[in-house]
NUTIKE-121590 format. One record per residue (C-alpha): x, y, z; residue in one letter; residue number from 1. Coordinates in steps of 0.1 Angstrom, whole numbers, plus 5000, padded with zeros to 4 digits. Each point is the difference from the previous one (the first is absolute). Example, Ala and Ser with C-alpha at 12.3 -4.5 7.8 and 13.67 -1.06 7.14 Angstrom:
5123;4955;5078;A;1
5014;5034;4993;S;2
This chain:
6619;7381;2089;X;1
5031;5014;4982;X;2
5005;5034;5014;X;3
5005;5029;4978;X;4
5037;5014;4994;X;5
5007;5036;4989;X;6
5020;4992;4968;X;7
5021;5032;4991;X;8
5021;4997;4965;X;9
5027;4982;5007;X;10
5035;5004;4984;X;11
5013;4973;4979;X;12
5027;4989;5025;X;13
4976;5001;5030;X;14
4977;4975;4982;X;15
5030;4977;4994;X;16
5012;5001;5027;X;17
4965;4990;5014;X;18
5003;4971;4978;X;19
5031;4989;5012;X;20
4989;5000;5034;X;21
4969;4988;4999;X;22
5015;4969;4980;X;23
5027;4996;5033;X;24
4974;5006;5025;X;25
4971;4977;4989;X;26
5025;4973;4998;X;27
5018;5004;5034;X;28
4965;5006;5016;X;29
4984;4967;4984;X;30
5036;4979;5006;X;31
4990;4983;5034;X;32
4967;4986;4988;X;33
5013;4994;4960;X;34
4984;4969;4986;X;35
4971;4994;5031;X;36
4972;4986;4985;X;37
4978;4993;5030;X;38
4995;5033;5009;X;39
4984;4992;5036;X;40
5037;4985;5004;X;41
5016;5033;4987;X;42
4970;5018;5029;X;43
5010;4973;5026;X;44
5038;5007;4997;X;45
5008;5037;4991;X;46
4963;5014;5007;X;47
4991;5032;4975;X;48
5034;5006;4986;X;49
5007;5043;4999;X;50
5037;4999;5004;X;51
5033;4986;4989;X;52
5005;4964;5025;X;53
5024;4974;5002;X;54
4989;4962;4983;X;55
4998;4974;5027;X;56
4995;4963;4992;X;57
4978;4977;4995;X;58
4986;5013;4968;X;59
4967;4973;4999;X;60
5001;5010;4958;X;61
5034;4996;4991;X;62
5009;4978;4974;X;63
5040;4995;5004;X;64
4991;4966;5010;X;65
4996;4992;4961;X;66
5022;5022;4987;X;67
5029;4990;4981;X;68
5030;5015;4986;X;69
5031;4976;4992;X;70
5034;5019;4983;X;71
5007;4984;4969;X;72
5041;5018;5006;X;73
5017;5009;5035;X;74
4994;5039;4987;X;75
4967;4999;4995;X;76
4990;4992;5032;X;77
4976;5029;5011;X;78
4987;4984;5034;X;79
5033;4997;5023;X;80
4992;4995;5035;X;81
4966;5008;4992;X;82
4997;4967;4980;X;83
4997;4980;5039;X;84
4963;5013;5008;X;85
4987;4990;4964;X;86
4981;4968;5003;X;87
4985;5012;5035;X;88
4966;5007;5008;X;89
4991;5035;5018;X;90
5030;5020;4988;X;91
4992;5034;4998;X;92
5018;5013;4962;X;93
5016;5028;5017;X;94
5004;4989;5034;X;95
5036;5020;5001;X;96
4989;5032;4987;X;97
4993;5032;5027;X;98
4968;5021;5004;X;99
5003;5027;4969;X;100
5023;4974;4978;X;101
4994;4991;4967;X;102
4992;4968;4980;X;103
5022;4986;4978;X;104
4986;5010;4967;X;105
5003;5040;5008;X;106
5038;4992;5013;X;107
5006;4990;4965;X;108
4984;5029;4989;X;109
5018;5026;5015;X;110
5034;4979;4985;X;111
4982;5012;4971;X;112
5000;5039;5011;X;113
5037;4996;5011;X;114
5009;4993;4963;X;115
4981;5028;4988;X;116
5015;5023;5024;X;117
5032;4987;4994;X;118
4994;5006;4959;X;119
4972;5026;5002;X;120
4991;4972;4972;X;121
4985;4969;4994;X;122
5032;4978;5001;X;123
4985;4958;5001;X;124
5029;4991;5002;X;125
5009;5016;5030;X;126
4971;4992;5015;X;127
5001;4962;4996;X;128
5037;4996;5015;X;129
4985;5016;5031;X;130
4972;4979;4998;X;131
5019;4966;4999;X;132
5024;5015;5024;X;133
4975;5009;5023;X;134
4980;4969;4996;X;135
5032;4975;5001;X;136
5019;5018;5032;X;137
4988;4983;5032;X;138
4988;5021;5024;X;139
4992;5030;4973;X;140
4964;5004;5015;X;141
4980;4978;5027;X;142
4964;4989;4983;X;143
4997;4964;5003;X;144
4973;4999;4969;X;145
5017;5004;4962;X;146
4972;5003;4978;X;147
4996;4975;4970;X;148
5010;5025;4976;X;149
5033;5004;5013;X;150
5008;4958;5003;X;151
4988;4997;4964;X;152
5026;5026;4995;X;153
5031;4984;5014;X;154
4988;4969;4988;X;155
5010;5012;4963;X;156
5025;5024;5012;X;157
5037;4993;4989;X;158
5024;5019;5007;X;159
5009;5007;4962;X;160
4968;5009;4997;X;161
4981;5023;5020;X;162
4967;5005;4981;X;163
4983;4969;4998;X;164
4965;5010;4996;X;165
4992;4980;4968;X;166
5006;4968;5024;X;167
4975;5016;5024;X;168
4962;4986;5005;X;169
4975;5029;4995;X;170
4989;5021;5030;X;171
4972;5010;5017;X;172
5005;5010;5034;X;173
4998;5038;5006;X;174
5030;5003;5026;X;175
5016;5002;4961;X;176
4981;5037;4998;X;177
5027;5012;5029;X;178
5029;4993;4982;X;179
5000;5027;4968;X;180
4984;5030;5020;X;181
5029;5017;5010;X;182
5004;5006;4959;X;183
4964;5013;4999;X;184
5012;5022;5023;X;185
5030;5012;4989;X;186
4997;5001;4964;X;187
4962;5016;5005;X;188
5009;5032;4979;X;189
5009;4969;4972;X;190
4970;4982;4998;X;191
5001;4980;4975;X;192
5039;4993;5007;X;193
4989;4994;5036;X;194
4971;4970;4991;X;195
5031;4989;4972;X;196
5023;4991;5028;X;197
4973;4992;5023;X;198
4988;4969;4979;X;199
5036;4988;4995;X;200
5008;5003;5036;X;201
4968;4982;5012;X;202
5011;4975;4969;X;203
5032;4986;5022;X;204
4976;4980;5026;X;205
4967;5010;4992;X;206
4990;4987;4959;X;207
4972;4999;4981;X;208
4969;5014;4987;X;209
4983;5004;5033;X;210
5026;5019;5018;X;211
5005;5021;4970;X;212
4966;5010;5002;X;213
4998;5003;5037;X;214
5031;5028;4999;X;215
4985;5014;4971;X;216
4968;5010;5020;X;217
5015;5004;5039;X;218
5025;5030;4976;X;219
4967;5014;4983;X;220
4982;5007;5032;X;221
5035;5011;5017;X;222
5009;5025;4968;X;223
4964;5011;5001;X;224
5000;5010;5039;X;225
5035;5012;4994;X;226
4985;5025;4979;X;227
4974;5011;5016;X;228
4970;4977;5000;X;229
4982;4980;5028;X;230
5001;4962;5004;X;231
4959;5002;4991;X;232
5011;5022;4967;X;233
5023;4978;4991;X;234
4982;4965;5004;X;235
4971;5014;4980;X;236
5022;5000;4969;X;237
4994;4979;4970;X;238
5029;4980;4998;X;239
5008;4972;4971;X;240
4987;4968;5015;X;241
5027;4978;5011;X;242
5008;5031;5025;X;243
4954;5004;5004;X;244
5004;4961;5014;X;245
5025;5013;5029;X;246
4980;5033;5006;X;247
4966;5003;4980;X;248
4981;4991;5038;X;249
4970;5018;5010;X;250
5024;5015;5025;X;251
4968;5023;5016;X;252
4973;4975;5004;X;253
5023;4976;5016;X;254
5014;5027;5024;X;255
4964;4999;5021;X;256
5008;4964;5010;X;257
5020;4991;5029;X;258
5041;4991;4993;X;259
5001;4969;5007;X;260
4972;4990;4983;X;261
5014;5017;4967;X;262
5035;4983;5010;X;263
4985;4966;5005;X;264
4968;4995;4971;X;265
5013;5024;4974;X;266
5036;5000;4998;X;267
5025;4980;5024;X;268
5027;5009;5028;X;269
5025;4975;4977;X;270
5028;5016;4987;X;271
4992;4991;4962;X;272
5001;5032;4980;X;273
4959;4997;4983;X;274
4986;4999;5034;X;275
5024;5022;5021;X;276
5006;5028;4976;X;277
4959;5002;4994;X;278
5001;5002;5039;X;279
5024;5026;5007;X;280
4982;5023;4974;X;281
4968;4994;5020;X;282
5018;5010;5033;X;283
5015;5030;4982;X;284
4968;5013;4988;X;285
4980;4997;5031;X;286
5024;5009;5019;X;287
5017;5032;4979;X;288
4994;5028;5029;X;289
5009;4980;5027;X;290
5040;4984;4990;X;291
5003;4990;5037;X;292
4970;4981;5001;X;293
5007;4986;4968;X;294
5032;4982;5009;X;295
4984;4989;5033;X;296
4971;4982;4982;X;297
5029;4984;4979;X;298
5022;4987;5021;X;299
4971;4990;5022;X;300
4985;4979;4972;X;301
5030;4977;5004;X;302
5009;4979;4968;X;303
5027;5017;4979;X;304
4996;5031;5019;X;305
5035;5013;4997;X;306
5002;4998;4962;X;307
4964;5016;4994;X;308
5013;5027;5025;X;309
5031;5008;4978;X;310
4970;5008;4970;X;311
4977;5013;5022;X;312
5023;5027;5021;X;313
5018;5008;4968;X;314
4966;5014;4987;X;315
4987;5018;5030;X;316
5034;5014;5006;X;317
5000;5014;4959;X;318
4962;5010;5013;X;319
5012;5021;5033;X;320
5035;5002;5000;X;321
5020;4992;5033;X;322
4975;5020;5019;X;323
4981;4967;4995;X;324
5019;4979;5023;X;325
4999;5009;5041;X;326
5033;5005;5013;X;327
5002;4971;5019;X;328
5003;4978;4972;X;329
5020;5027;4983;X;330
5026;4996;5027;X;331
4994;4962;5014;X;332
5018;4986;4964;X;333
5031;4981;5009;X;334
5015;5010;4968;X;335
4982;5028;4980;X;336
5009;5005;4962;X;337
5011;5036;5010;X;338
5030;5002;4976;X;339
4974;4995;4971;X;340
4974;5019;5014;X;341
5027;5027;5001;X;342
5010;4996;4964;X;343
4961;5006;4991;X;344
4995;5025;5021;X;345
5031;5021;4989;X;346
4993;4992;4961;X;347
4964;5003;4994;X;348
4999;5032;5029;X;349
4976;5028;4982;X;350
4987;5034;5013;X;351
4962;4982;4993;X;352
């Protein structure tokens, strides 16, 4: 039973600030067990995950062993020493990171926050030479696991040309949803400037109708709670129906049934975007008053855990601000987005 939170107004900045966190935190805490899908394996190895913990190998569920990724050029190789452990069984995607590290996906999104602290503006540009360069330098972070979207890049990446997302396949994995929400954020007093740049940033690896649709309702709900609203509030708005197919569940008749049930015959633990968005709203909404519990029940469902933490602790956090999140975890992240959360905090700082 979710317990009940007193929920004082909140400030603008404390609520983003949440976000922010929340978005770090569920990732970091669901990292170790990211992409179990037998979750008496993911009981067996790490018991009830609560805190931050360092991956160990084997990982019976990963699939590096039919992975692929070949550069087309010498500068578009992505993998580096990394490349050796694709094509083995048991290799655990982020077998290098440390308890309270990151995945790859919010390391590429806090390249994104450098540029727009470095422009106080949305400068793509800028952003994508950090991105190749970051991507391209051996050594520049330690996950073993580069997501597809990110080969199909480089695969139609030139150097001449840096924005190849008209050669891209469409999306529809929802790791994409971590990748434009430091704009939400920091544009949140622009909104309709904020989705602009939001769509065109998820556009560079994430295309298509489906992803479109998918930001389009994850920035809804977080510009709703931003404002003032509860997840429940927010999910019993009528939305246009492409966004209805992602969200329109019967959120409170589905919340009397056990998680895994609703994670295993109603939606899926996979990470494709109609099934783990729908899931992470479920989590939300039951969850609401209870953001610890919350991200425990996530990352303890196993599948794509880490990205539907990034959506689901980026909501709660919005919901409760960083009062949300115990100070262990607040403190246990190997490397906190504090410069950004210090931007928010200074910008958006009321008397509220």
């Amino acid at each position: 039973m979710a317990k009940s939170m007193d929920k004082p107004a909140l400030a603008p900045h404390f609520r983003l600030t949440g976000a922010l966190f929340g978005a770090f935190i569920a990732d970091a805490l669901a990292m170790p067990v990211h992409w179990y899908y037998d979750t008496a394996a993911l009981a067996k190895d790490y018991g009830w995950v609560t805190d931050f913990a360092k991956p160990r190998n084997p990982h019976p569920d990963s699939i590096l062993w039919r992975s692929r990724y070949h550069p087309l050029r010498p500068e578009a190789d992505i993998l580096h020493n990394q490349a050796k452990f694709w094509g083995q069984r048991g290799v655990h995607y982020h077998q290098f990171l440390e308890a309270g590290e990151n995945t790859l996906n919010l390391k590429i999104s806090q390249l994104l926050m450098d540029s727009l602290l470095e422009k106080e503006e949305y400068d793509q540009e800028l952003y994508l030479d950090k991105y190749v360069a970051f991507m391209t330098t051996p050594g520049a972070h330690k996950d073993t696991y580069v997501e597809e979207c990110h080969r199909e890049f480089f695969k139609a990446w030139a150097p001449q040309k840096k924005t190849p997302a008209a050669h891209l396949p469409d999306e529809k994995h929802i790791g994409g949803l971590c990748l434009p929400l430091p704009l939400l954020l920091f544009f949140q007093d622009q909104w309709d400037k904020a989705l602009q740049l939001a769509e065109c940033h998820l556009e560079l690896t994430h295309p298509g109708t489906l992803m479109r649709n998918a930001l389009a309702c994850f920035a809804d709900l977080l510009h709703d709670i931003l404002h003032g609203a509860d997840v429940r509030q927010s999910l019993k708005k009528n939305r246009p129906k492409p966004l209805q197919l992602l969200c329109g569940y019967p959120f409170a008749e589905l919340s009397s049934r056990a998680d895994t049930d609703i994670a295993r015959n109603v939606f899926s633990t996979a990470c494709y975007i109609e099934q783990s968005l729908p899931l992470t709203l479920y989590l939300a909404w039951k969850y609401q008053d209870d953001p610890e519990q919350a991200l425990m029940v996530n990352t303890n469902l196993g599948g794509d855990n880490c990205h539907r933490g990034v959506v689901l602790g980026a909501l709660l956090g919005a919901l409760h601000g960083e009062q949300a999140w115990p100070r262990r975890w607040m403190d246990g992240l190997a490397h906190p987005p504090t410069a950004f959360s210090q931007w928010l905090a200074t910008r958006f700082k009321t008397d509220a």
